[in-house]
DOBA-16206 format. One record per residue (C-alpha): x, z, y; residue number from 1. Coordinates in nm, 4 decimals, padded with zeros to 6 digits. Each point is the difference from the previous one (the first is absolute). Example, Ala and Ser with C-alpha at 12.3 -4.5 7.8 and 13.67 -1.06 7.14 Angstrom:
{xx->01.2300&zz->00.7800&yy->-00.4500&pos->1}
{xx->00.1370&zz->-00.0660&yy->00.3440&pos->2}
END
This chain:
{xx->-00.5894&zz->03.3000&yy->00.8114&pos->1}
{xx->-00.0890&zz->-00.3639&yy->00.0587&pos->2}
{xx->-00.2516&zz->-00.1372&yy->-00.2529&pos->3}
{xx->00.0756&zz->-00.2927&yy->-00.2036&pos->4}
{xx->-00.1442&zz->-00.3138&yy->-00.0052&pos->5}
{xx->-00.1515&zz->00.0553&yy->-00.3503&pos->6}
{xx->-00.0972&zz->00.3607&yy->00.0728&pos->7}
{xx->-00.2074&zz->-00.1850&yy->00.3071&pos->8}
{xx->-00.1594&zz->-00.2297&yy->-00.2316&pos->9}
{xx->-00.1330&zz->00.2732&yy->-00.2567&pos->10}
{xx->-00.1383&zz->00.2595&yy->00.2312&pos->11}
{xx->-00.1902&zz->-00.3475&yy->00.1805&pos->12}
{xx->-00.1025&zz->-00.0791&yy->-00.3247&pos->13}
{xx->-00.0927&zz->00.3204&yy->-00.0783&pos->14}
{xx->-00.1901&zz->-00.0067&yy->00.3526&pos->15}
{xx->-00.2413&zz->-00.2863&yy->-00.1148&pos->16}
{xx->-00.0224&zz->00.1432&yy->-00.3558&pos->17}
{xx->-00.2266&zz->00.2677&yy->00.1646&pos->18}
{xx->-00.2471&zz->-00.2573&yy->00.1038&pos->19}
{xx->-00.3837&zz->00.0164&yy->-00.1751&pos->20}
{xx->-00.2136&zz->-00.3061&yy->-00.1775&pos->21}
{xx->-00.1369&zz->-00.0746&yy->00.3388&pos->22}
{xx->-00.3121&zz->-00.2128&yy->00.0910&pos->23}
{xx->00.1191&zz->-00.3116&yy->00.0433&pos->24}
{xx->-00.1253&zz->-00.2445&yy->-00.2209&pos->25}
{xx->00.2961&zz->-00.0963&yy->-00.1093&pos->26}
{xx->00.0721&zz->00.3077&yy->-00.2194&pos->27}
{xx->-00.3905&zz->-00.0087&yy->-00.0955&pos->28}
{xx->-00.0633&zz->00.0449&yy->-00.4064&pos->29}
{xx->-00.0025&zz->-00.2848&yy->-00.1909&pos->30}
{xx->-00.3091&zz->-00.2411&yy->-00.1270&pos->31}
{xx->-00.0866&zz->-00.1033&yy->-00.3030&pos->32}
{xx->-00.0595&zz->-00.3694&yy->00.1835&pos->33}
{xx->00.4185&zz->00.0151&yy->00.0987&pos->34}
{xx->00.0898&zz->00.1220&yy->-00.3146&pos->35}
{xx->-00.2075&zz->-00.2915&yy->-00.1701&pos->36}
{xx->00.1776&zz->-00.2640&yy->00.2463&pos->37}
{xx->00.3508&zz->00.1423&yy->-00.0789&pos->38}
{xx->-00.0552&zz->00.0079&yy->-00.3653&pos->39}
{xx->-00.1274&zz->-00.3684&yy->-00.0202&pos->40}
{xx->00.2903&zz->-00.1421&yy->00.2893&pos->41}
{xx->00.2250&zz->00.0626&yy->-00.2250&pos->42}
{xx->00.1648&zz->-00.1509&yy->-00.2641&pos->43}
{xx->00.0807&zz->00.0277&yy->-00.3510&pos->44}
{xx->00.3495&zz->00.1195&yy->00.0237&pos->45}
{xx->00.1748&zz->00.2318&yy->-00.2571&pos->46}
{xx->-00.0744&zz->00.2934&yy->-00.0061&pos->47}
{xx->00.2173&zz->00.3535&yy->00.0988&pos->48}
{xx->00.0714&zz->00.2735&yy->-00.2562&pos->49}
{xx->-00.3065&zz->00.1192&yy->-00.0703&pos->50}
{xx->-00.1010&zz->-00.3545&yy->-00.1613&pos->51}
{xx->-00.3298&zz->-00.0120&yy->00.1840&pos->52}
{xx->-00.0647&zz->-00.3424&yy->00.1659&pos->53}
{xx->-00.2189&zz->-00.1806&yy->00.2394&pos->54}
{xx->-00.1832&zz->-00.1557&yy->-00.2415&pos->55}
{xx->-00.1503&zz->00.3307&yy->-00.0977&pos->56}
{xx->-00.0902&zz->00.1008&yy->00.3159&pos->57}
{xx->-00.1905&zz->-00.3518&yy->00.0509&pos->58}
{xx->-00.1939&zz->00.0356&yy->-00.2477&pos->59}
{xx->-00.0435&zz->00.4128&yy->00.0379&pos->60}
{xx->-00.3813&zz->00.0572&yy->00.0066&pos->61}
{xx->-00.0802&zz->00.2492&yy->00.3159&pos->62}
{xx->00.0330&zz->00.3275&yy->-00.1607&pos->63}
{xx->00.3679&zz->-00.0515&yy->-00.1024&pos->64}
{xx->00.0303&zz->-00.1636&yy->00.4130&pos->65}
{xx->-00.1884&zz->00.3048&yy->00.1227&pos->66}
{xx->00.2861&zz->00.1936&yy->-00.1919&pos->67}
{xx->00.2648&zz->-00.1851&yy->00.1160&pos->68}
{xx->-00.1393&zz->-00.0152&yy->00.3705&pos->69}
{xx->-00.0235&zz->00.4039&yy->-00.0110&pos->70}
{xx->00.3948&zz->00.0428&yy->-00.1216&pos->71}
{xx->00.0817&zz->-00.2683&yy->00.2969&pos->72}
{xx->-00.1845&zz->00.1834&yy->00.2509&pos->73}
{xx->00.1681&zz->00.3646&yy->-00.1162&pos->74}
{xx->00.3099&zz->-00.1654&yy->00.0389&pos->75}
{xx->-00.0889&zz->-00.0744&yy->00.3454&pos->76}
{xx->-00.1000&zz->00.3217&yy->00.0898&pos->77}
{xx->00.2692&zz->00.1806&yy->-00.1168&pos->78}
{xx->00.3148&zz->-00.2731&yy->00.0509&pos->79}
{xx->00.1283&zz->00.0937&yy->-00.2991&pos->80}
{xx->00.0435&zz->-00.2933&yy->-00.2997&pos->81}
{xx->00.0428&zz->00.0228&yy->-00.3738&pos->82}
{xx->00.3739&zz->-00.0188&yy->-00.0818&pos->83}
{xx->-00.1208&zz->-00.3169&yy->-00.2266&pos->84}
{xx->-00.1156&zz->-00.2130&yy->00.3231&pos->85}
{xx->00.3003&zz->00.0784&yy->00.1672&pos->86}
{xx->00.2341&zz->-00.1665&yy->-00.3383&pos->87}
{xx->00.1213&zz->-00.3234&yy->-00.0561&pos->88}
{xx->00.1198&zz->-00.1929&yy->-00.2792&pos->89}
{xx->00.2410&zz->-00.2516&yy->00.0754&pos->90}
{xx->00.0950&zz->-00.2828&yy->-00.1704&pos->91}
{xx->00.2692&zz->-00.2552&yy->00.0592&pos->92}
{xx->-00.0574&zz->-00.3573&yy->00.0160&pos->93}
{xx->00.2685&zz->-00.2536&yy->-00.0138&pos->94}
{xx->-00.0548&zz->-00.2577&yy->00.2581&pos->95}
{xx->00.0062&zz->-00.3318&yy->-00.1037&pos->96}
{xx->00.3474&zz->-00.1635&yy->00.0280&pos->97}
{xx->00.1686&zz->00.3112&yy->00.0299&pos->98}
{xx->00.2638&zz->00.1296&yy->-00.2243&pos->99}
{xx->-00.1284&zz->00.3091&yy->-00.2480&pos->100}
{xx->00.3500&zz->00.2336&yy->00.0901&pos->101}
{xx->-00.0322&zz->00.0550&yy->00.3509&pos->102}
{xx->-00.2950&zz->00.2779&yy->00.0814&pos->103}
{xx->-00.1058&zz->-00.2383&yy->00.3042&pos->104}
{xx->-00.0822&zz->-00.2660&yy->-00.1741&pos->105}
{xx->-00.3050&zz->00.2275&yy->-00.0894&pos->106}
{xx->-00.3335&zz->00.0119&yy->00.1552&pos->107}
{xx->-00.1530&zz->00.3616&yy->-00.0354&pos->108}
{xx->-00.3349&zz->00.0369&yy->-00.0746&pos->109}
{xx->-00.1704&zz->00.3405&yy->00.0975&pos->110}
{xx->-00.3357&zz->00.0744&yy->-00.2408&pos->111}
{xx->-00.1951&zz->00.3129&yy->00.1587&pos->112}
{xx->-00.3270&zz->00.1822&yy->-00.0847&pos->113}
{xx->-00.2674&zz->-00.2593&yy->00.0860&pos->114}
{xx->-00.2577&zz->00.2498&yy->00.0928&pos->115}
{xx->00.2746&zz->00.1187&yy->00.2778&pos->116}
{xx->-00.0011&zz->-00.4120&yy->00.0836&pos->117}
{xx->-00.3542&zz->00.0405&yy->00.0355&pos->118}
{xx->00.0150&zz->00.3160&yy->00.2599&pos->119}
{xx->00.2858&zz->-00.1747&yy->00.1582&pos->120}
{xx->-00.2437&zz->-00.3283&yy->00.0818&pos->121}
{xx->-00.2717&zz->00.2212&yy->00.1464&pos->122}
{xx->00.2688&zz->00.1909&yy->00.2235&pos->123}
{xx->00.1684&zz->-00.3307&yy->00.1161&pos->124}
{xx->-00.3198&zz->-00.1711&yy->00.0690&pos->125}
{xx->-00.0967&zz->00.3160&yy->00.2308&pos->126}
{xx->00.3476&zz->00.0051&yy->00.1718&pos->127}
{xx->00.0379&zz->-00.3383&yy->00.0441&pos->128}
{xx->-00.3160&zz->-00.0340&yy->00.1814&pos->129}
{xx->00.0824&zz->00.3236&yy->00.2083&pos->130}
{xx->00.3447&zz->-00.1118&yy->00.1121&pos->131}
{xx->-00.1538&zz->-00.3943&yy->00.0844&pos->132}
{xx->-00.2784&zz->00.1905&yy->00.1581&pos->133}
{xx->00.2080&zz->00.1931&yy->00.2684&pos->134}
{xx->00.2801&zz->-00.2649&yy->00.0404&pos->135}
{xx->00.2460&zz->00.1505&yy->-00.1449&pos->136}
{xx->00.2345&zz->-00.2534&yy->-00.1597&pos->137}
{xx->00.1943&zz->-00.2145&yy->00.2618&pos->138}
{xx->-00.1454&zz->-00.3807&yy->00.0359&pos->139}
{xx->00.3347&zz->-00.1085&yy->-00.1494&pos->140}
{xx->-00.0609&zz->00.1926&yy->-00.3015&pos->141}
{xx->-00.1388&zz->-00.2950&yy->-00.2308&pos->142}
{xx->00.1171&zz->00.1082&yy->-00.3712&pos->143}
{xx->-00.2930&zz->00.1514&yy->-00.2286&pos->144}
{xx->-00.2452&zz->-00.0289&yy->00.2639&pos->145}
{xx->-00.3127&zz->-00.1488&yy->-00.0727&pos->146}
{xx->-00.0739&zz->-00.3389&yy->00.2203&pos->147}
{xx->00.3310&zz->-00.0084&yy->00.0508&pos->148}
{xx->00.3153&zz->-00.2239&yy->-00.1784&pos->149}
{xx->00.3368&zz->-00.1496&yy->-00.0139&pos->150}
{xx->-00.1587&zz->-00.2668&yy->00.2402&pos->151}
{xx->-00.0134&zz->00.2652&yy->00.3006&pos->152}
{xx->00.3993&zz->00.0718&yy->-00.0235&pos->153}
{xx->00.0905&zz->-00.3828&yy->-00.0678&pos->154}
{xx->-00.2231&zz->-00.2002&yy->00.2393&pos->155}
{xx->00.1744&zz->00.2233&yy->00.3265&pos->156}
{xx->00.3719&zz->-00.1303&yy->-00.1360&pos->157}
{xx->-00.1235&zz->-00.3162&yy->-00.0657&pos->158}
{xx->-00.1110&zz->00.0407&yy->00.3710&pos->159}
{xx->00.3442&zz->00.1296&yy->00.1263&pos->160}
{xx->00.1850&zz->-00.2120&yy->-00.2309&pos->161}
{xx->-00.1643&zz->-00.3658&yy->00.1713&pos->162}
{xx->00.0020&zz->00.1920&yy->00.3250&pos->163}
{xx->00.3981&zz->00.0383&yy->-00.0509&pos->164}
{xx->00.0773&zz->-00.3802&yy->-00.0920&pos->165}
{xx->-00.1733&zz->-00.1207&yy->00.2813&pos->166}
{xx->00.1903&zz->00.1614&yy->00.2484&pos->167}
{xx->00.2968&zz->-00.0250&yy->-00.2078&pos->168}
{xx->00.0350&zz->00.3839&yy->-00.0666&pos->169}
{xx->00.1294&zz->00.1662&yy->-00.3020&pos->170}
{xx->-00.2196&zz->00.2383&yy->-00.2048&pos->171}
{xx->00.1039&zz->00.2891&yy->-00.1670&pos->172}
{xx->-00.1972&zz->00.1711&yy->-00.2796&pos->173}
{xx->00.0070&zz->00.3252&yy->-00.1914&pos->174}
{xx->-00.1593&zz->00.0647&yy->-00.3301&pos->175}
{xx->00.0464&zz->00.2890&yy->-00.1733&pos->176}
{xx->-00.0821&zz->00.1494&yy->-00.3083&pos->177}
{xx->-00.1157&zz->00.3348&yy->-00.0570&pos->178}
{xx->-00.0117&zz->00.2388&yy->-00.2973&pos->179}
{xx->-00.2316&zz->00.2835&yy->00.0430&pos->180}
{xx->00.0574&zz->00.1447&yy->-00.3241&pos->181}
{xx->00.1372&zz->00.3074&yy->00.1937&pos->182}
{xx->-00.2932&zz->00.0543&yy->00.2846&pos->183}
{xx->00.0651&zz->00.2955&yy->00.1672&pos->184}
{xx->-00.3315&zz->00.1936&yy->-00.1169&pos->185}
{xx->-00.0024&zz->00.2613&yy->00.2588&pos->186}
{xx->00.0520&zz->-00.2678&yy->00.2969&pos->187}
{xx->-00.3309&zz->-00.2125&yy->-00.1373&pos->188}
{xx->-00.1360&zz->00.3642&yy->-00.0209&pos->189}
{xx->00.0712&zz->00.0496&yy->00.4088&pos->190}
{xx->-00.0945&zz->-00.3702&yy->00.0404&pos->191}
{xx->-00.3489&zz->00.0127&yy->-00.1765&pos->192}
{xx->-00.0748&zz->00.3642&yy->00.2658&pos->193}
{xx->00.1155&zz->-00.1536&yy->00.2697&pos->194}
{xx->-00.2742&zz->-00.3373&yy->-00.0910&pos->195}
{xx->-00.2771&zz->00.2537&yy->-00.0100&pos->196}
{xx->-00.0155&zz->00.0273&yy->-00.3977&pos->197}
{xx->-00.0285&zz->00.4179&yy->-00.0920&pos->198}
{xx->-00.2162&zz->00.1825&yy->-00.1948&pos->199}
{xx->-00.1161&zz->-00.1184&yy->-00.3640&pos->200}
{xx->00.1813&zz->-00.3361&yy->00.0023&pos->201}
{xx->00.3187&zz->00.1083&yy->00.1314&pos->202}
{xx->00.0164&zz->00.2837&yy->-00.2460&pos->203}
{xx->-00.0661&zz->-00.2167&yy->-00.2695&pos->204}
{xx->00.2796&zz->-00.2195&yy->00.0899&pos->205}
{xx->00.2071&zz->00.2201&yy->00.0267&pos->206}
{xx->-00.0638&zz->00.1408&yy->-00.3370&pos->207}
{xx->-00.0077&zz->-00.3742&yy->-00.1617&pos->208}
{xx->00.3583&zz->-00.0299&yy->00.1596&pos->209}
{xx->00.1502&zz->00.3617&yy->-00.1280&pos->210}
{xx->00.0917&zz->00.0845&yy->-00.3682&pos->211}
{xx->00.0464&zz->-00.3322&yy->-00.1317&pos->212}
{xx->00.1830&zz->-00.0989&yy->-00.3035&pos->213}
{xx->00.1068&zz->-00.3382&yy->-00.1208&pos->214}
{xx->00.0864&zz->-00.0750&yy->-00.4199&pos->215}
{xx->00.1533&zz->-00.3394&yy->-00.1166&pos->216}
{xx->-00.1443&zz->-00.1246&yy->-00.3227&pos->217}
{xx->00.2524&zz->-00.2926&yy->-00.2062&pos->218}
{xx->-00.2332&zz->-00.0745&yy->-00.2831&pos->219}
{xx->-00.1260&zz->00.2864&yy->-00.1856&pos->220}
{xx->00.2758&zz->00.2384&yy->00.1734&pos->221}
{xx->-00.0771&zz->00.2320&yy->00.2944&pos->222}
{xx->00.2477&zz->00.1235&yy->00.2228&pos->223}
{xx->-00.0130&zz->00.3625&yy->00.1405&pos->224}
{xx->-00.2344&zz->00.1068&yy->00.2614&pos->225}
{xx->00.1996&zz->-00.0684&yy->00.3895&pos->226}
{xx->-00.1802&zz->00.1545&yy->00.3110&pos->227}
{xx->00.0330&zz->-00.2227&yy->00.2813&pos->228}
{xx->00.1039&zz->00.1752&yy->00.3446&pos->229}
{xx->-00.1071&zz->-00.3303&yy->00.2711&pos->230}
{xx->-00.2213&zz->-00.3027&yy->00.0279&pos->231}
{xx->-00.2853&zz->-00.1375&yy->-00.0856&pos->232}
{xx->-00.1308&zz->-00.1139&yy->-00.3521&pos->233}
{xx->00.0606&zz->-00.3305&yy->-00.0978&pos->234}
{xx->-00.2787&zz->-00.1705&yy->-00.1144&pos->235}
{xx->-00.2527&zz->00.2114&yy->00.1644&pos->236}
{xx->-00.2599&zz->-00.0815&yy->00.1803&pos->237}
{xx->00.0120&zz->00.1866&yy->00.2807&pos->238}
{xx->00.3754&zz->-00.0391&yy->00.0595&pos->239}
{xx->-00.0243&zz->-00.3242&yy->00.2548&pos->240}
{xx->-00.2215&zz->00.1894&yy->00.2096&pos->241}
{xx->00.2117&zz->00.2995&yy->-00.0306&pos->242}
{xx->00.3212&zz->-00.2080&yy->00.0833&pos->243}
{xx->-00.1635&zz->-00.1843&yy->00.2749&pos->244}
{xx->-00.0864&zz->00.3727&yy->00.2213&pos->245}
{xx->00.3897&zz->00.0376&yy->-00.0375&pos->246}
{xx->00.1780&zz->-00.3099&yy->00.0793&pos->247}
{xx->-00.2730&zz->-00.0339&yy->00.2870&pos->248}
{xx->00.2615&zz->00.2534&yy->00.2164&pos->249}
{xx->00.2346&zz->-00.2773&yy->-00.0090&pos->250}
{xx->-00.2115&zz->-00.1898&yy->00.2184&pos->251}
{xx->-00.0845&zz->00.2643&yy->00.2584&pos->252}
{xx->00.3593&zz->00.0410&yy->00.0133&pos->253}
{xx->00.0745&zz->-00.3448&yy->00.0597&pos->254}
{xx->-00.2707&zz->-00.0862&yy->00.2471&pos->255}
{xx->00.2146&zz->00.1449&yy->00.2760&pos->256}
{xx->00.3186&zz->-00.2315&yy->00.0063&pos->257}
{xx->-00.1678&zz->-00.2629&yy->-00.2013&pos->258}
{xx->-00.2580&zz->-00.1656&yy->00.1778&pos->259}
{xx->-00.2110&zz->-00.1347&yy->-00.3140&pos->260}
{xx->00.1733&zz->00.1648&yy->-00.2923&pos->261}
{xx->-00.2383&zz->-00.2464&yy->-00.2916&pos->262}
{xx->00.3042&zz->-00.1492&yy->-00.0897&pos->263}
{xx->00.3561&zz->00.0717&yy->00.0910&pos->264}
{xx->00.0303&zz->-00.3345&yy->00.1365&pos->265}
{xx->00.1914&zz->-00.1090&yy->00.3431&pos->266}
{xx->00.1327&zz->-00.3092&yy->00.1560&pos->267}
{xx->00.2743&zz->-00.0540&yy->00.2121&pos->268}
{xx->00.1161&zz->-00.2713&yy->00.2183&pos->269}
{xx->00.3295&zz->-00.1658&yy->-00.0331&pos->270}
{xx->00.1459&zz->00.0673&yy->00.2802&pos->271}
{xx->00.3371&zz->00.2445&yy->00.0804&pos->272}
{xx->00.2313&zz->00.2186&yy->-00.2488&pos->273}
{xx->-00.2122&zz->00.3724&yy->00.1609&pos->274}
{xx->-00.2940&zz->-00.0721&yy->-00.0565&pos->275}
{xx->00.0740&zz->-00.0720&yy->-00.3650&pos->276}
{xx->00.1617&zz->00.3088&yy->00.0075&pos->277}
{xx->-00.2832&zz->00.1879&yy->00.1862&pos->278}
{xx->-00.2294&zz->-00.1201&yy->-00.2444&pos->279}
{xx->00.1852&zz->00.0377&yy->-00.3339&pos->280}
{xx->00.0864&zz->00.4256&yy->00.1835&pos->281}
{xx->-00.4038&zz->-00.0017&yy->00.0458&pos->282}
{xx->-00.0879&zz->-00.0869&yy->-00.4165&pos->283}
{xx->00.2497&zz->00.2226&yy->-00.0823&pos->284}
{xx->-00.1617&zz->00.2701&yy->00.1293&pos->285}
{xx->-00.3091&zz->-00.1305&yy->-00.1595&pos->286}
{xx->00.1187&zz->00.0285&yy->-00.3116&pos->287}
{xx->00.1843&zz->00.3889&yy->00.0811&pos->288}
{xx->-00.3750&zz->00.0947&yy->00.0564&pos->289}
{xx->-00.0948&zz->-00.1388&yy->-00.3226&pos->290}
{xx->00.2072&zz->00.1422&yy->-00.1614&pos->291}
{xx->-00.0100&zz->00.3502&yy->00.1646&pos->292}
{xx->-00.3866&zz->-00.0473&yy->-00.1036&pos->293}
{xx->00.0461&zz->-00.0751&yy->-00.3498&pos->294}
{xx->00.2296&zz->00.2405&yy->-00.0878&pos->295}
{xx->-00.1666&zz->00.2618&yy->00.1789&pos->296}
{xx->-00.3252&zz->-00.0999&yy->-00.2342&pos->297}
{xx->00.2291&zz->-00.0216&yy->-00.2739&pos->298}
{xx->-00.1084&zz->-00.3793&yy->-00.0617&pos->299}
{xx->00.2616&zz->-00.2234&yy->-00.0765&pos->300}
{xx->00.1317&zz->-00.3883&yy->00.0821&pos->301}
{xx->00.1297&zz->-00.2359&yy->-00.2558&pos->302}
{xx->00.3380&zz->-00.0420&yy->00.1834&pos->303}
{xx->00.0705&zz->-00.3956&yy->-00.1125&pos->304}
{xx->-00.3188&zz->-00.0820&yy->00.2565&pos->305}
{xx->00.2911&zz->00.2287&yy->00.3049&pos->306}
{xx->00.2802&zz->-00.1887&yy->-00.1210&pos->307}
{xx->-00.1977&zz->-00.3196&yy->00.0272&pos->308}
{xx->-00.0904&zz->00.0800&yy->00.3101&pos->309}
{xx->00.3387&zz->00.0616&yy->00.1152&pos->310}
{xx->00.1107&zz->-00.2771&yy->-00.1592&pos->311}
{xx->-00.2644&zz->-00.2500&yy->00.1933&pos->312}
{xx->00.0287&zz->00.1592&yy->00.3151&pos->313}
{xx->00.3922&zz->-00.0345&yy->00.0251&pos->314}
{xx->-00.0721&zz->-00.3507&yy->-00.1043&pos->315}
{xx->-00.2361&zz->-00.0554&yy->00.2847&pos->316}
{xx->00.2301&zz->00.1141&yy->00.2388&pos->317}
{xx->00.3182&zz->-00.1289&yy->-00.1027&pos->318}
{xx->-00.0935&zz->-00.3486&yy->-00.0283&pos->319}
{xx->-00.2432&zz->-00.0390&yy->00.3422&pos->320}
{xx->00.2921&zz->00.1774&yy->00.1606&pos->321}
{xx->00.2608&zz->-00.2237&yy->-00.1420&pos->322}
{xx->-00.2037&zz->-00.3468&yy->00.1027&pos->323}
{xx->-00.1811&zz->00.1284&yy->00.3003&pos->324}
{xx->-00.3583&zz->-00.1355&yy->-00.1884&pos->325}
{xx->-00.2432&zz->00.0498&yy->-00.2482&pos->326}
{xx->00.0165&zz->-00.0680&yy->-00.3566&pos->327}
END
């Protein structure tokens, strides 16, 4: 019979589970010189379950680092983490302003094993320099990149926006937000192959991303022990990084009926009823493939930012159609 789409995914996972450490020196063991950097990068946050903070590990003299740098580099061989790095805590914190009955007027805050935080900064620091080495992320891509900001995405509609009112055009902007709470694990998994990361490190992530188990903490009160099916970690420090390899599909995917896809930005001239039409058919289908991308990555969009969309663009359209100019 035909095989379904999930069967497809775990035999090509299975495929690229077969894969060795390899040479590249990416998936080379850890130093004690990263290990030192990680350790003192980061700060003193709270610490996960097992109580031990960063503040130990600063001060650590080398034979408890030597120690620590031999469990991180057994973990790398074998891809396989301790059940207590891959545990969070989480505790909700009421925002300020917000109402205490409603559960989203909470902020949750995840507290994991900071020795795993440690590992995770020495992986990241290694990926991220592999992916920005062979040019993987799209140009556009400017969130949790380093030498890159808000600036990049702003100063191009900034650009189109004065471009626009000078030839009296109307622009049209979408924004939208995105909750990857529910990252499709086994999609970053094909992603991260298909960028050239195998062997040790994608192993390891693999294991950091399978198994996990989340526990909310209201004072002194623990709730029971929840394994978590999707996504990535919040709080963690290799999530960004993580998140980025995914959404960067979204661009290739765009890039061939959207000529520069940094912003989904276009402007239109005033000028008949079709080509308002035309144009308004053309987004629509913009935001089908969106959405056909999210929910096959099982990543989410906060759906007042669609309505207010809608709401603009019907706005736009309604009122240059009705006086023939812009507003």
């Amino acid at each position: 019979g035909q095989s379904s789409p999930g069967g497809v995914v775990c035999h090509f996972l299975g495929t690229l589970e077969e894969d060795g450490g390899g040479t590249s020196d990416v998936n080379l063991y850890f130093s004690m010189e990263e290990l030192r950097q990680a350790v003192h990068s980061g700060a003193d946050t709270s610490p996960g379950r097992d109580g031990l903070g960063y503040l130990l590990l600063q001060h650590a003299g080398d034979l408890f680092l030597e120690e620590v740098l031999s469990l991180i580099n057994t973990v790398w061989e074998t891809g396989c983490l301790p059940a207590e790095w891959r545990h969070a805590v989480i505790i909700p914190f009421l925002k300020p302003g917000k109402p205490a009955g409603p559960p989203d007027s909470y902020r949750p805050i995840a507290l994991t094993s900071v020795v795993c935080k440690v590992m995770e900064r020495m992986v990241a620091s290694r990926l991220v320099h592999f992916l920005e080495h062979r040019g993987v992320f799209a140009p556009y891509q400017c969130g949790f990149r380093l030498g890159c900001s808000t600036m990049d995405t702003v100063a191009p509609l900034e650009l189109e926006v004065r471009r626009a009112l000078a030839n009296r055009e109307v622009v049209l902007a979408v924004f939208l937000d995105i909750d990857h709470e529910m990252l499709w694990t086994d999609g970053l998994m094909m992603s991260l192959h298909r960028a050239g990361v195998w062997g040790r490190m994608w192993h390891w992530i693999r294991g950091f991303l399978s198994g996990r188990t989340i526990q909310v903490r209201v004072g002194s009160v623990l709730s029971e022990s929840v394994k978590v099916e999707n996504g990535v970690p919040q709080g963690s420090v290799i999530s960004p990084v993580l998140f980025n390899v995914l959404i960067n599909g979204l661009f290739e995917s765009l890039a061939g009926i959207w000529g520069d896809p940094c912003l989904l930005i276009h402007h239109l001239l005033l000028k008949t009823h079709f080509y308002y039409v035309a144009f308004g058919h053309r987004l629509f289908l913009m935001l089908v493939l969106f959405f056909n991308f999210f929910n096959m990555c099982f990543l989410s969009l906060f759906i007042d930012c669609l309505c207010n969309f809608m709401i603009l663009l019907f706005n736009v359209l309604y009122w240059s159609i009705l006086f023939g100019q812009s507003l």
